[in-house]
C-alpha positions in Angstrom: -19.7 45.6 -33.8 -17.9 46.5 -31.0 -19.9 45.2 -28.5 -20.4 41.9 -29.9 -16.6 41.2 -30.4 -16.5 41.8 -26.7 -19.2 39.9 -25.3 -17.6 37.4 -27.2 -14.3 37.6 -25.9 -15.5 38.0 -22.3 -17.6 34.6 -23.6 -14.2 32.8 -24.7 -12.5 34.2 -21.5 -15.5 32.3 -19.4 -14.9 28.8 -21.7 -10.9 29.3 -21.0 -11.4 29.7 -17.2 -14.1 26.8 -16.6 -11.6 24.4 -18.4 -8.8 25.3 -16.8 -10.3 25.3 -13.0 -9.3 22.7 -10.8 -12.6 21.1 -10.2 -13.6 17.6 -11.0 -14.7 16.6 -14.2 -18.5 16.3 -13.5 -18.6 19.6 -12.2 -16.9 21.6 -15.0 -19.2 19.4 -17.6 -22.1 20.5 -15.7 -20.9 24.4 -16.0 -20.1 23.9 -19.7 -23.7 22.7 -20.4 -24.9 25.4 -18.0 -22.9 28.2 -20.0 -23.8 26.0 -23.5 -27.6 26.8 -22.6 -27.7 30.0 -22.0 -25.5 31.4 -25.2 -27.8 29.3 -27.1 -30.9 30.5 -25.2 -31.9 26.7 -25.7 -34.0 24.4 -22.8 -31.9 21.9 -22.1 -28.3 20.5 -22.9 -27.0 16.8 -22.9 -23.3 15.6 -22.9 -22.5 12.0 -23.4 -19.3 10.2 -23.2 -18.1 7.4 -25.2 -17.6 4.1 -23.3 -14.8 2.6 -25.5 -14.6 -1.1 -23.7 -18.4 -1.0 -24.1 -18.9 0.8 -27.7 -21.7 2.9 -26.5 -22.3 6.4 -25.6 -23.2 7.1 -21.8 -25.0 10.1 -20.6 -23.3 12.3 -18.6 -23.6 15.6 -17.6 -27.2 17.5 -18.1 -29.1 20.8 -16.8 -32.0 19.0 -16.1 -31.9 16.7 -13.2 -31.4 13.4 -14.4 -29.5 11.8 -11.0 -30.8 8.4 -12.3 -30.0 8.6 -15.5 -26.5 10.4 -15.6 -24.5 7.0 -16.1 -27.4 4.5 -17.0 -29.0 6.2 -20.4 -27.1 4.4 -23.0 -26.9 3.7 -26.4 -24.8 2.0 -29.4 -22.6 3.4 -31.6 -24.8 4.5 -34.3 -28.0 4.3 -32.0 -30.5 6.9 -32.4 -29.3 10.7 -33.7 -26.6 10.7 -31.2 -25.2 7.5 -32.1 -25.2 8.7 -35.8 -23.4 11.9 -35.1 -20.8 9.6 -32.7 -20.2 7.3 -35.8 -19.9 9.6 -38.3 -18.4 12.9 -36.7 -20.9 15.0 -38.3 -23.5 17.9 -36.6 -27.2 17.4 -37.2 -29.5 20.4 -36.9 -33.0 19.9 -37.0 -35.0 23.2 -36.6 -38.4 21.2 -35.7 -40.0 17.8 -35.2 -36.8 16.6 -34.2 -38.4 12.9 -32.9 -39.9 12.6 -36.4 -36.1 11.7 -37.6 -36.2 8.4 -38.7 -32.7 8.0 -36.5 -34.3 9.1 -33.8 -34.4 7.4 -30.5 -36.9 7.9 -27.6 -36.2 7.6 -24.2 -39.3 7.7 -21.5 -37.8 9.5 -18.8 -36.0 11.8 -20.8 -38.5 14.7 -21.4 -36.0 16.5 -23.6 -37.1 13.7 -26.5 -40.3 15.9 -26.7 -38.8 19.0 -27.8 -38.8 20.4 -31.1 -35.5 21.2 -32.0 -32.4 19.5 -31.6 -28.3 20.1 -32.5 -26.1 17.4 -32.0 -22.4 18.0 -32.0 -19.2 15.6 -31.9 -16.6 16.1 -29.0 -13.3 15.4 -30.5 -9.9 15.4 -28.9 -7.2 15.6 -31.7 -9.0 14.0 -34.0 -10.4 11.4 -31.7 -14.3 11.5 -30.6 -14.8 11.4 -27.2 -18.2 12.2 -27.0 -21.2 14.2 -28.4 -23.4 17.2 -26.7 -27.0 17.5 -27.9 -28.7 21.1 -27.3 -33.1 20.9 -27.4 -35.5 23.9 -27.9 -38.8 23.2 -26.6 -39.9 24.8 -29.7 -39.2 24.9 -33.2 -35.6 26.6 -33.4 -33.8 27.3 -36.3 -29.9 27.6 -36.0 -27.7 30.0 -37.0 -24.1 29.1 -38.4 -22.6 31.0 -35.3 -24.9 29.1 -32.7 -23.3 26.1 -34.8 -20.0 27.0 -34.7 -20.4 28.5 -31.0 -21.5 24.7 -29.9 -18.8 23.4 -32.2 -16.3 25.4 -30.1 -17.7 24.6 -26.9 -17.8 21.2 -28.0 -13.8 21.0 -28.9 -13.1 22.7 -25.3 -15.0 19.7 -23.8 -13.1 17.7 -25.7 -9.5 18.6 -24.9 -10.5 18.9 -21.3 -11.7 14.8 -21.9 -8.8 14.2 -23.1 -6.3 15.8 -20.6 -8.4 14.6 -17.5 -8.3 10.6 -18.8 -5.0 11.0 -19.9 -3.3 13.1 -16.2 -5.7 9.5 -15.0 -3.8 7.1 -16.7 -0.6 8.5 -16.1 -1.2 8.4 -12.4 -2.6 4.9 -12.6 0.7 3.5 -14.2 2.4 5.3 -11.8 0.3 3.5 -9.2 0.9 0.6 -10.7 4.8 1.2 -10.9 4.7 1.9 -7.0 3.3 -1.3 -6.5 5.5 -3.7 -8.5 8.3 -1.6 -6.8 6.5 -2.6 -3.3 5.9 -6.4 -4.6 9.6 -6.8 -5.4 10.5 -5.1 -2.0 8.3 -7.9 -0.2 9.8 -10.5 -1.8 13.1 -9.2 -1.0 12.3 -8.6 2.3 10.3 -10.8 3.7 10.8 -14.2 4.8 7.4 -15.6 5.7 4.8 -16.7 3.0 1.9 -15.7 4.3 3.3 -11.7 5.1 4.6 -11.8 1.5 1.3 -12.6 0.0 -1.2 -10.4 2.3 1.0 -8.2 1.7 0.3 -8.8 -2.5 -3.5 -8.7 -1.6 -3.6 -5.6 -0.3 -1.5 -3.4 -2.3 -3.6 -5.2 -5.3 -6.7 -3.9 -3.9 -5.9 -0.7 -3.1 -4.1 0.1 -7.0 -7.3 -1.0 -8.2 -9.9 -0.2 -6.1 -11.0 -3.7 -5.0 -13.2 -4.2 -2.0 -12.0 -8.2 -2.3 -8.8 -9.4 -3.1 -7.7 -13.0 -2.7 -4.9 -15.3 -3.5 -6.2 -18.7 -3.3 -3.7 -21.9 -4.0 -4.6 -25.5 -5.7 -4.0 -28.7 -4.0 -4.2 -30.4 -7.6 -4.4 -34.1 -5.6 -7.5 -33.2 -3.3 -8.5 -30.9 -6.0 -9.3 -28.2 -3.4 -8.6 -25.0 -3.5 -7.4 -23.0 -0.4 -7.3 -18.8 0.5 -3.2 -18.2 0.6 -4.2 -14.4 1.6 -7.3 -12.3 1.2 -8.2 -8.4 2.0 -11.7 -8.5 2.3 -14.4 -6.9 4.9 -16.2 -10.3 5.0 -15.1 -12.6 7.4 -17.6 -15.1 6.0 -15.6 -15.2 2.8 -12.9 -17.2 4.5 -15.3 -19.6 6.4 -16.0 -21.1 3.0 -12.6 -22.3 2.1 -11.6 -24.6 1.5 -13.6 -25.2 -2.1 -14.0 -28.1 -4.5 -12.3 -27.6 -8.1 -14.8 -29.5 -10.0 -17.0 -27.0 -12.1 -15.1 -23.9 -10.1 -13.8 -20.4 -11.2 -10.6 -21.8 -10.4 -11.3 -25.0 -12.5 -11.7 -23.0 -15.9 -8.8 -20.6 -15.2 -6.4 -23.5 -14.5 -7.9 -24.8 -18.2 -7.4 -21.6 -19.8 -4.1 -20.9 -18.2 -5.4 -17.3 -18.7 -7.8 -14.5 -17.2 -11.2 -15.0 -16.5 -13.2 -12.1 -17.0 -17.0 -12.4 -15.1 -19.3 -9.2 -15.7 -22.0 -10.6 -13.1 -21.3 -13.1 -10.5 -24.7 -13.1 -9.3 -25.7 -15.2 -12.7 -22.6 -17.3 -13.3 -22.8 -21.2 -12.3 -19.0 -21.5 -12.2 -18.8 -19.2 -9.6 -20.3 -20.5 -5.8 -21.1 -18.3 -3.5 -23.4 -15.6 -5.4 -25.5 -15.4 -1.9 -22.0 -14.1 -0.2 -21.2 -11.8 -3.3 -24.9 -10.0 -2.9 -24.3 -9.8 0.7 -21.0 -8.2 0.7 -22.2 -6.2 -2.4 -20.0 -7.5 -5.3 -20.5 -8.0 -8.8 -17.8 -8.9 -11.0 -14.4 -11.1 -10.8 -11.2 -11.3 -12.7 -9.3 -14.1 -12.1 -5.7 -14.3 -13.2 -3.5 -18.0 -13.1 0.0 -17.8 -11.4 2.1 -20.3 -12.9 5.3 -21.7 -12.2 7.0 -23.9 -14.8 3.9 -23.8 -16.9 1.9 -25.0 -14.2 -1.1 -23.1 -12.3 -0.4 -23.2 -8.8 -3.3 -20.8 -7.5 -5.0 -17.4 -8.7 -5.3 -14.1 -8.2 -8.9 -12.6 -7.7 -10.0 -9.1 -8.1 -13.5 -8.1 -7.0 -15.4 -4.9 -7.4 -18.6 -3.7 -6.7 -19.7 -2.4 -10.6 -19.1 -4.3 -13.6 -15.9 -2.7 -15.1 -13.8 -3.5 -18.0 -9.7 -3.8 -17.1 -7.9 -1.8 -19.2 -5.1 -3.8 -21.5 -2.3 -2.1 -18.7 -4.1 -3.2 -15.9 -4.3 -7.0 -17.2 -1.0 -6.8 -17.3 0.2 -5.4 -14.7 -2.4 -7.8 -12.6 -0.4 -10.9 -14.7 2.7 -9.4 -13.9 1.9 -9.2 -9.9 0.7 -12.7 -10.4 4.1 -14.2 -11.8 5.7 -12.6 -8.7 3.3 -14.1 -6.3 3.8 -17.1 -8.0 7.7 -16.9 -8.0 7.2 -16.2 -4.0 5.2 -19.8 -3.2 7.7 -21.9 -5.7 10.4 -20.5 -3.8 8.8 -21.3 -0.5 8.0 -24.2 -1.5 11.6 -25.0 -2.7 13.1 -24.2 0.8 10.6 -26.2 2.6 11.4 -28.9 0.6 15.5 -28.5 1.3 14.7 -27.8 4.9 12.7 -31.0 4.8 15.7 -33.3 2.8 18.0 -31.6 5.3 16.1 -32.5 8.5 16.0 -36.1 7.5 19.5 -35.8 6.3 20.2 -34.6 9.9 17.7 -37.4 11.9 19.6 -40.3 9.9 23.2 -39.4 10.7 21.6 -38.8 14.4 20.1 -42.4 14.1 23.2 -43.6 12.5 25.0 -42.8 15.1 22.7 -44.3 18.5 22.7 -47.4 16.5 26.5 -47.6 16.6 26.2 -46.3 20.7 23.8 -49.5 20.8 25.6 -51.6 19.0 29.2 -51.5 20.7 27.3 -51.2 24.4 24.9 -53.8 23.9 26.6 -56.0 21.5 23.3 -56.1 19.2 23.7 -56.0 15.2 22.8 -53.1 13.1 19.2 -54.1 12.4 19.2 -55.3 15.9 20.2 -51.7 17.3 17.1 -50.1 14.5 14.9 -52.2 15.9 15.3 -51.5 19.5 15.3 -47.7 18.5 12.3 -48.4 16.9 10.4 -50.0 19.2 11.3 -47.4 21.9 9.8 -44.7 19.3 6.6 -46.6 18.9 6.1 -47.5 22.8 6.9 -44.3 23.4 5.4 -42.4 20.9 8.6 -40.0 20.2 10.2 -39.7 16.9 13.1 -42.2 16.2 15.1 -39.0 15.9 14.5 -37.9 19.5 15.6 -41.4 21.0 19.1 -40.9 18.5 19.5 -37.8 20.1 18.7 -38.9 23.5 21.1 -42.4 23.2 23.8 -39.8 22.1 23.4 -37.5 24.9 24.0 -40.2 27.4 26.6 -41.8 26.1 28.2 -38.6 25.9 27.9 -37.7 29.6 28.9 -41.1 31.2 32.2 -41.2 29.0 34.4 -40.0 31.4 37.6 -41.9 30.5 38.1 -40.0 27.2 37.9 -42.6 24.9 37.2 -42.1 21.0 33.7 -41.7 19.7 32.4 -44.6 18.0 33.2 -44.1 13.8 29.5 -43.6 12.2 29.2 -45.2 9.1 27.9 -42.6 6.6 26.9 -44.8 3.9 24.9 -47.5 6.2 21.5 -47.6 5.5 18.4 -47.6 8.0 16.8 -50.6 7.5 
């Protein structure tokens, strides 16, 4: 008795310290299974993981090699024995002809399916499943309630460790995410320059969420053309393709939706154009997120990666958030360049206002006599009216040497 209760402690003491090691997840899993088949004395031990923004279970970690399968296996919630056990958080134990179970699934290049026995076991994490671990005798096996409940125990130290790992993920993630809408709001503070202010959204996108592409592209909604504003990308080829027509475009159904648009394959998607340059540079999915202003998309955000991957409810929206502030960033450039704009013509007309008057009182000409000449002049010589103003201004200016008054502008005349 003795010496059982000790090679079980010594057994509990080697769970506790693969758990808590500081290796990576695959790598503990893979000792877990390792340890799982040897206190069972079984041939081979399968974990898989559940894929909640998929509803399957995905194999994981196994004894066995299974490099090609680890991550590809897959199967529904309530698919095959393992899909059953998922669903309903129950063990099943079958002592022999285990493939004979009519909820039995068979997968051909998984030679475990021809074993005999087979004990499925749920991995739960405070009441949550987060996966299941199969255990397969190549003969007919019959299990014992302590192999069970030695599984079991296995299975809920799998579980927490799940858990812990995904959540110390997300937490570092938001915080990620944090750090970038902190750097956003610095750039807009900061920065002066469109273009900077965007890139600089592009990149710091890309690199919170892993994205070999990102772009910003903006609508011309009267050419109905779409243009890149900034892009972080490793194709050069990607910006030789701008700009794009609207009609039947990406762009086209998110300015519809005024909302995400989610594509799991861009290689088989019509609305999307350049599936050639997506297989060359390696990319397979797309989210693209509207940035409105006053109800209005203006342009969108696009997010690139190389697998198909589901964004998490945070990351859409932090992604919409990021978006509003790029948005906010082109209204308000746009805004200035539209006062600069009033102002310079605000500026040329008091300038032309005034070389009128110069020609007026020199040259004895009327007010639409004194436009006309300045004009002329501009067309002959192919300068802006405002450059003549400011050149009939200048000279008049030098050869007044007798210190006579300026000659009164009119600020309300009009420029015919």
């Amino acid at each position: 008795m003795s010496e059982t209760t000790g090679s079980q402690v010594a057994l509990l003491h080697r769970i506790s310290n693969i758990v808590s090691s500081d290796q990576d997840l695959e790598a503990i899993l893979n000792e877990l299974v390792g340890l799982t088949m040897k206190v069972t004395h079984s041939d081979a031990c399968l974990v898989y993981l559940i894929d909640h923004s998929s509803n399957e279970i995905v194999l994981s970690a196994s004894q066995l090699p299974h490099d090609a399968e680890i991550g590809n296996v897959r199967m529904k919630m309530g698919e095959g024995i393992t899909g059953w056990v998922a669903v309903h958080n129950s063990v099943v134990a079958l002592s022999r002809d285990a493939s004979k179970d009519a909820r039995f699934k068979t997968f051909q290049n998984l030679p475990e399916d021809t074993f005999q026995s087979f004990l499925s076991v749920p991995l739960v994490n405070q009441g949550e499943l987060v996966g299941v671990i199969n255990v397969h005798h190549r003969e007919a096996h019959q299990h014992t309630s302590d192999e069970v409940a030695l599984v079991t125990f296995i299975g809920e130290q799998m579980g927490g460790l799940i858990g812990r790992r995904k959540l110390a993920e997300q937490s570092q993630s938001a915080v990620k995410r944090l750090e970038t809408l902190a750097a956003v709001a610095e750039a807009l503070s900061t920065e002066s320059y469109l273009e900077r202010i965007l890139q600089a959204i592009s990149e710091m996108l890309a690199e919170t969420l892993d994205s070999p592409v990102c772009s910003i592209l903006l609508m011309d909604h009267e050419k109905q053309e779409v243009a890149v504003g900034a892009v972080r990308c490793s194709a050069p080829e990607y910006l030789h393709k701008m700009p794009i027509s609207m009609e039947e475009s990406l762009v086209e159904h998110v300015v519809k939706e005024a909302q995400p648009v989610y594509i799991p394959n861009i290689h088989t998607e019509k609305k999307y154009k350049y599936p050639e340059l997506a297989r060359k540079t390696g990319l397979t999915s797309v989210l693209a997120s509207p940035m409105l202003s006053q109800g209005k998309v203006i342009g969108t955000v696009n997010i690139y990666t190389k697998t198909s991957r589901t964004f998490t409810e945070d990351e859409l929206g932090f992604i919409k958030v990021v978006a509003g502030q790029a948005a906010i960033a082109i209204s308000n450039a746009r805004l200035m360049n539209e006062t600069l704009e009033m102002k310079r013509t605000l500026e040329a007309r008091k300038l032309i206002e005034r070389a009128k008057g110069i020609l007026q009182y020199k040259h004895h000409l009327t007010e639409e006599e004194a436009y006309l000449r300045l004009r002329n002049e501009s067309r002959r010589l192919r300068r802006p009216m405002r450059d003549l103003a400011e050149a009939v201004i200048l000279a008049d200016d030098l050869n007044r040497k007798d210190g006579s008054p300026k000659i009164p502008i009119r600020e309300d005349s009009e420029i015919l």
